[in-house]
N, C-alpha and C positions, 0 to 999 in steps of 0.2 A: 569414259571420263576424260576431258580433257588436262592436260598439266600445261604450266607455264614455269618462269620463272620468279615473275611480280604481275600478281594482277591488284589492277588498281582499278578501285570501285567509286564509282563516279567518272564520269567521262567531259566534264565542265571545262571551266577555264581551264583550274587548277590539275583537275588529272590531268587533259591532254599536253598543258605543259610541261609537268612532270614526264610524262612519256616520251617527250622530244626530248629533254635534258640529259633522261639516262642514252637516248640512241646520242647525243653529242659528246656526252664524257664515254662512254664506252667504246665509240668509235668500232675497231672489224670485231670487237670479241661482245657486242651486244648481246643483250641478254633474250630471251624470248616474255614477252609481254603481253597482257590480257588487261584490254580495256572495256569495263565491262560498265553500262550506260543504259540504264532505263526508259530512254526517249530514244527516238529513231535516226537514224544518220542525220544530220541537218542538210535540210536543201539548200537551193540556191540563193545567193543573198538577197533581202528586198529594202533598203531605206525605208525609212520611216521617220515624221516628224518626231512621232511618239516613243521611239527605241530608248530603249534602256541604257545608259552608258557606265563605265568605267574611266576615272583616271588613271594610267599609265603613269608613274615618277619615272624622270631621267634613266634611274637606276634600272628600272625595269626595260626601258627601252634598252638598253646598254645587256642584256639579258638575252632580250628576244634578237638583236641583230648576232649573238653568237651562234643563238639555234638557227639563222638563216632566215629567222620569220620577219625582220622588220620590212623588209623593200618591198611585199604587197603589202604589208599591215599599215606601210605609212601612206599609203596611196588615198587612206580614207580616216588619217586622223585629226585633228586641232591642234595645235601647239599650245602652248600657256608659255607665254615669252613674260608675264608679269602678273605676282597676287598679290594684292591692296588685302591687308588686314586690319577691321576697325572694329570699334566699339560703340553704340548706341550712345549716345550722352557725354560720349566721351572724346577729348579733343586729339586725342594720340591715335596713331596709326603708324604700321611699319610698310614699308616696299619690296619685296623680293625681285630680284629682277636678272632673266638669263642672262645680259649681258655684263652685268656686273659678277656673276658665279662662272665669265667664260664659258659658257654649255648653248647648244641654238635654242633649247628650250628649259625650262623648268618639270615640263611635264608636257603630256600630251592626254588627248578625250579623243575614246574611241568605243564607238555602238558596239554592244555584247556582240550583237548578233554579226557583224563584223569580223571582231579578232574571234569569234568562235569560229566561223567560216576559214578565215585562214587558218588558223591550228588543224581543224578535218582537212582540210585540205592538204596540208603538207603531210597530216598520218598516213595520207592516201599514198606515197610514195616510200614510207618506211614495212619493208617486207618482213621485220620481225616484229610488230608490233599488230597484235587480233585484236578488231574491234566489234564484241559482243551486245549487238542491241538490234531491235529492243532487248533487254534482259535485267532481271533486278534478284540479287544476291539477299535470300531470306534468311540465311543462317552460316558463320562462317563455326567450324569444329578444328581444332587447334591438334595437331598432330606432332611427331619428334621434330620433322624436317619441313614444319610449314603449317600449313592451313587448308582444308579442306571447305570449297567455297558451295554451298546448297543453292542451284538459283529457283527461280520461281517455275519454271518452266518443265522441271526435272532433271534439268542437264547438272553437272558437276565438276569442278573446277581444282587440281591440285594446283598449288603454290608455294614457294619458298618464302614468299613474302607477300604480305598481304598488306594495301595501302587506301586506308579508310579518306574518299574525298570524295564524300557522300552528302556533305552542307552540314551546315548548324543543327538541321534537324534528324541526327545519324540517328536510325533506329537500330542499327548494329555497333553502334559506341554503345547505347541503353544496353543492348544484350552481352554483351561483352565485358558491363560490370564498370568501365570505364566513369567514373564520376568527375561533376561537372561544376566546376562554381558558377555562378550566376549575379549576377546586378543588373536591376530594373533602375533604368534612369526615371523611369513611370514620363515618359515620352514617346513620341510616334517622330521615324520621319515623314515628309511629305515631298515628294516627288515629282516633277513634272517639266519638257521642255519649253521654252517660252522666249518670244523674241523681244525686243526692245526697239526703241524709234533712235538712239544712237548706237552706232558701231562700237561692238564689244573690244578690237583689236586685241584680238588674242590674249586679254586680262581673264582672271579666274581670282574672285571674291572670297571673300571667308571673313562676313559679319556678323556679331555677337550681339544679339539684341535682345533686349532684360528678357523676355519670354522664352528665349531660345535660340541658337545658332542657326545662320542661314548659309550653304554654299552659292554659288553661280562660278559654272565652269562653259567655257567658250565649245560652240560648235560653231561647224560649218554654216555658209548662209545666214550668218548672223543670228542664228537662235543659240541661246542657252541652257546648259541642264541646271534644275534647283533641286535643292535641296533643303530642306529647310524644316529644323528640328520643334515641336507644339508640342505641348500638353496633351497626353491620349486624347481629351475631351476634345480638346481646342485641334487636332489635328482630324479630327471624325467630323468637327463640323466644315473646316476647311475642303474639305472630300463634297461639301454638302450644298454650299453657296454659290452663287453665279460666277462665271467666268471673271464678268467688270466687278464685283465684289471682292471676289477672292483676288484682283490685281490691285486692286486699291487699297485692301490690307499690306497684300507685302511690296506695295507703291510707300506707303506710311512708313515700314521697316526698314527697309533699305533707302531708300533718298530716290535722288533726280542723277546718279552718277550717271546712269547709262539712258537718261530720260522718260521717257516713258515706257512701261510694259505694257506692251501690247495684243500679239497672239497670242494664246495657253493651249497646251497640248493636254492630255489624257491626265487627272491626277491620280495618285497612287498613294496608299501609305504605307508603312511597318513599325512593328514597335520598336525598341533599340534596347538593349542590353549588349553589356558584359560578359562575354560566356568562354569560360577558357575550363581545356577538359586538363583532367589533373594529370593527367598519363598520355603521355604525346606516343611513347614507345613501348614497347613490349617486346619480347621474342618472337620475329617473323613478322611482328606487326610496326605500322605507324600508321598517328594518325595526323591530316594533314587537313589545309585548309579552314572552311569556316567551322569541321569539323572538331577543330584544334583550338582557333581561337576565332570570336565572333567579337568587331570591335564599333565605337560609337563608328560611323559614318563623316565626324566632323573633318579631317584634316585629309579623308579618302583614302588612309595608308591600310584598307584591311586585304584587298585583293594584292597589290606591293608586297605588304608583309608575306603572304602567302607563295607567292608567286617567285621571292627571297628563300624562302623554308624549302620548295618545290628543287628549283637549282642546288643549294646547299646541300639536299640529301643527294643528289645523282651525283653530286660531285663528288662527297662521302664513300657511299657506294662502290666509284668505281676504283679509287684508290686504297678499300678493302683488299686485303688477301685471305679472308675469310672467308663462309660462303655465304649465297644473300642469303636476308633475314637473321644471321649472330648480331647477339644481343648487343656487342660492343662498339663497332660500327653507326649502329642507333644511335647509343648514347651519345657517341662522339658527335653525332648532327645536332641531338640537343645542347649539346655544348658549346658550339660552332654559334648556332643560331640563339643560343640562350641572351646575348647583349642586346642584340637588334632587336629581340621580341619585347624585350622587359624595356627599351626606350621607345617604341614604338607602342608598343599597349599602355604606356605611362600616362604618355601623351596625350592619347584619343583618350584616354579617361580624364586627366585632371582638366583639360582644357575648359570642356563643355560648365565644369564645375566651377572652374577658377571664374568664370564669366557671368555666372548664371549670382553671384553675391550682388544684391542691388546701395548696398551700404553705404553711403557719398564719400565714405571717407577709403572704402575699397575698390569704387569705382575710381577715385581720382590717381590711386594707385597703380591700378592697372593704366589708365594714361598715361602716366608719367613712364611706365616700363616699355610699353609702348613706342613711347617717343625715345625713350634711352636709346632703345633696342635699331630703332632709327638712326640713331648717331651712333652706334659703335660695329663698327662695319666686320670686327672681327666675332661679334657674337654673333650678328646677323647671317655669316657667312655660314658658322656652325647650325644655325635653327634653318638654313636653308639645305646644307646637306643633308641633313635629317628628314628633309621633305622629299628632297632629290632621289631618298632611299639608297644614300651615300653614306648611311652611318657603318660606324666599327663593327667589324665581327672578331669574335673570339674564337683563332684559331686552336684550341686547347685540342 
């Protein structure tokens, strides 16, 4: 049987950043670690028009340059130096813009496949930290001083703490009794990179159009990622229509800002919910990431949040004098982390709602806040920390 200290299940964004976290707050008295990942070491990186990407907030990058990971990771990202926020029908719009929040960006975009590369990459040079894969953890048994981890293979795994970042779709949260609330927006996103006949300059959009939110976030080479929120129905046929089709619908949605759309990459959908588990902690246990909370996709704060929660607990952790996995310590990260989640999940929820009211007399509402939001530089400044993934935490 093998023992650790913290194995942490799932080996993603979210675990591997967690794993650097505790080796940077820990520093010489590191713990021993078990990173345990159901797909195979990732190879070596390959671009792609069609990758999958991530927004990065400021906050996050201000994160990953303590772990050491920013100086390859920025070698291959976007910057977002400004996000135009509008409304279909409506005359109000606000500006974001780094230079006026003093930051060189707002945010950055950066291919999964990417910042995942970098993360195995730098695990590669931390000598207490074991990376178990392939390998998939079918059953964990909860003992005085930890967790006993059942993997598929027959092997077995002791722990003092046991850290579920295993995605939204945890089938060991289900076993472990963990319950989960849920909200169907009864929406799909719809997915895809796509270029334009005018230069994006490192802008990133977030228009609200009567049918459903649309992002566009800047890449490299002048393509963008979309993002863009339908009606299940409406987003299966979107999946379904020609290239020139499907650009001339969201040609009609969005305007002529960035002129013409032109090239479309691979589309993609998923449904969108709400999904937040009621029990983040336990004795020996956390659970973490999308495992924890699943959030709309509109303002891109779910990987941020998570990625927040991830640092938060290693940092918790090691300013413990208890041992890993006391239940108290736990709580203290729920605590820590409990402001930022509840205005960050507030947000991604009421937004998509607040917008989605076709009412002329609520639409011109939101105009009008819109435009306020525009002239009052110090509110603006707050809705933009908040993007930044610069809001308050509760040190309690």
């Amino acid at each position: 049987m093998k023992s650790c200290d913290i194995a942490i299940i799932g080996g993603g964004l979210v675990g591997a950043s967690l794993a650097l976290a505790v080796q940077y707050f820990f520093k010489q008295r590191c713990p021993r670690i078990a990173l345990i990942e159901p797909f195979a070491a990732g190879s070596d990186y390959q671009p792609s028009f069609d990758a999958r990407c991530t927004a990065l907030s400021y906050g996050s990058r201000l994160i990953y340059q303590k772990l050491g990971l920013w100086p390859e990771l920025s070698e291959l990202v976007q910057p977002i130096e400004r996000i135009e926020v509008s409304a279909q029908g409506s005359f109000g719009r606000t500006c974001l813009e780094a230079v006026r929040e003093k930051v060189p960006a707002l945010g950055y975009v950066v291919e999964n496949a990417w910042l995942g590369h970098c993360l195995w990459q730098k695990l590669e040079s931390c000598a207490n930290i074991e990376r178990i894969c392939p390998a998939e953890v079918i059953k964990l048994k909860p003992h005085r001083a930890g967790f006993y981890l059942e993997l598929k293979d027959g092997q077995s795994v002791d722990t003092q703490l046991a850290v579920l970042a295993d995605g939204g779709r945890s089938n060991l949260r289900e076993q472990l009794g963990i319950a989960l609330s849920r909200k169907d927006y009864q929406q799909s996103a719809v997915i895809a990179n796509l270029s334009t006949s005018e230069p994006h300059q490192n802008r990133a959009f977030e228009h609200f159009g009567k049918d459903g939110p649309l992002a566009l976030l800047p890449l490299a080479k002048n393509r963008l990622a979309l993002v863009w929120s339908r009606s299940t129905e409406e987003a299966e046929r979107l999946l379904q229509v020609s290239h020139a089709d499907f650009l001339s619908r969201l040609q009609a949605v969005f305007g002529d800002a960035l002129g013409t759309f032109t090239e479309l990459g691979a589309r993609h959908s998923y449904p969108l919910q709400l999904e937040l588990a009621r029990e983040q902690v336990r004795s020996h246990l956390v659970v973490l990431g999308n495992a924890a909370h699943r959030l709309h996709p509109i303002a891109g704060q779910g990987y941020n949040l998570s990625l927040r929660d991830a640092f938060t607990l290693a940092e918790t952790l090691a300013q413990s004098e208890t041992p890993l996995g006391s239940l108290a310590p736990l709580q203290r990260f729920v605590r820590r982390q409990r402001l930022d989640q509840q205005l960050t999940i507030a947000s991604s929820d009421r937004l998509p709602r607040l917008f989605a009211h076709q009412h002329p007399l609520l639409a011109a509402l939101r105009g009008l806040g819109l435009a306020a939001l525009d002239l009052a530089p110090a509110a603006k400044s707050a809705f933009a920390r908040q993007m930044m993934g610069l809001a308050p935490r509760h040190d309690a």
